[in-house]
N, C-alpha and C positions, 0 to 999 in steps of 0.2 A: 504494500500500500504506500505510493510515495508521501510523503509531507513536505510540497512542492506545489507551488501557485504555476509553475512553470511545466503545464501540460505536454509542449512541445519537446521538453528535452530527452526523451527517453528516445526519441525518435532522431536524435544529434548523435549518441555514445554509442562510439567503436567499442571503449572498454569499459566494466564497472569493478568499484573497490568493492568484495565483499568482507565483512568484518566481523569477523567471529568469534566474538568472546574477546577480542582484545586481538585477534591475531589476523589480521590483513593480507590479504591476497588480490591478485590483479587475474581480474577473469574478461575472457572477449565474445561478446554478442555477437551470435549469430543468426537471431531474431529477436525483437522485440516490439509490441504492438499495447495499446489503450484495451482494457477490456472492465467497461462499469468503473467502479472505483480503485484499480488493481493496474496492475501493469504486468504482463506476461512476457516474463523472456528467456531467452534459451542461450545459452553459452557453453562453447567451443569444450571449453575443460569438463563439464557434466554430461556425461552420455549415458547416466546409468541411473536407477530410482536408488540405489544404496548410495551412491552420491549423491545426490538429489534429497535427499535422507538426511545424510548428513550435514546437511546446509540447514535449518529445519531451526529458524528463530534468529537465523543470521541476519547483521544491517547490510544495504547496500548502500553504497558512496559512492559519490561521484568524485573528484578531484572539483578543487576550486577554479580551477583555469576552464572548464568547461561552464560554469555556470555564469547565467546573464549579467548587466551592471544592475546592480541596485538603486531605487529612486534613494532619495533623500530620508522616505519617513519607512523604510525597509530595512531588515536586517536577515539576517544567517541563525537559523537554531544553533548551530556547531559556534559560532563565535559566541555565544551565551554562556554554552557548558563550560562549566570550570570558573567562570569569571568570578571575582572580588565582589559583592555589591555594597556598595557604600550610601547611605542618605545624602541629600540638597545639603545637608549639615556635615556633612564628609563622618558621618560614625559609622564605624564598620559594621557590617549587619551580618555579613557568613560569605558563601559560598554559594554560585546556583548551582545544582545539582541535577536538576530535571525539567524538563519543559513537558505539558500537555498541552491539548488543545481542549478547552470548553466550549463547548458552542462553536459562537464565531469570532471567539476569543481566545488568545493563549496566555498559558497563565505558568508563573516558573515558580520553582520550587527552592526553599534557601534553606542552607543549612550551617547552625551554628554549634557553638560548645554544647548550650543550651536547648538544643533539638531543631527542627523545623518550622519554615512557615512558607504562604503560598504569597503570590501577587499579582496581578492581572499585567498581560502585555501591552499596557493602553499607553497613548498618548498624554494620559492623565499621570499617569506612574513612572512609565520610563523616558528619563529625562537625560541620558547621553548613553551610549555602547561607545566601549572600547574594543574592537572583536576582541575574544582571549584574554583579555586583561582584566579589565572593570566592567560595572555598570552603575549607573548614578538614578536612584529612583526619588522620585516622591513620595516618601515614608508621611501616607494619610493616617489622621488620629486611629488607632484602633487596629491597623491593616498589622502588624507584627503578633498582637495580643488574640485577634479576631480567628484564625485560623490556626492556630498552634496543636 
């Protein structure tokens, strides 16, 4: 299932990164097509359902050089993962950890000494991306305590 506004790309990649479990390999398409909400593809190095099998919960990646420029108020899930988040107030707050998607909103996951909290992906909230680095939110009344 991609997590990608970028319906056209599957249809650009000679090759994809598959990632499994932390251990990355370069596999090459030899078909790939749109099918409903999914993307169907076939590659070169899987010829068998025991490998095919063993794939089974793996991420697929793309390299960044294949994907589009981003506008202005757009970002990268992967440049999120791992980042710093700091408040308007520059106080450290944790780590994001996780990204889902709500609705038609995405909402990241932080984590500190002191456990967990969530925060919405709004324009309300996040107020600068460092890809990989930081992120700088709008720490609203409540939003740190609210979902703990």
């Amino acid at each position: 299932m991609p997590i990608t506004e970028d319906g056209d790309l599957i249809h650009r990649l000679d090759r994809l990164i598959i990632d499994d479990g932390g251990q990355q390999r370069l596999f090459n398409v030899l078909r790939a097509r749109s099918a409903k909400n999914c993307w169907l593809i076939q590659f070169d190095e899987v010829r068998d359902m025991d490998t095919a099998k063993g794939l089974k919960g793996a991420g697929v990646c793309v390299d960044d050089s294949e994907l589009r420029p981003l506008d202005e108020d757009e970002f990268f899930i992967h440049d999120l993962i791992s980042a710093k988040v700091y408040s308007t107030d520059d106080e450290y707050l944790g780590v994001i950890t996780g990204f889902f998607e709500a609705g038609n909103q995405g909402v990241c996951e932080v984590t500190d000494e002191s456990g967990m909290f969530l925060f919405p992906a709004s324009q309300e909230v996040l107020r600068e991306i460092v890809p990989g680095e930081k992120v700088i939110i709008n720490l609203l009344p409540g939003l740190r305590d609210l979902n703990r």
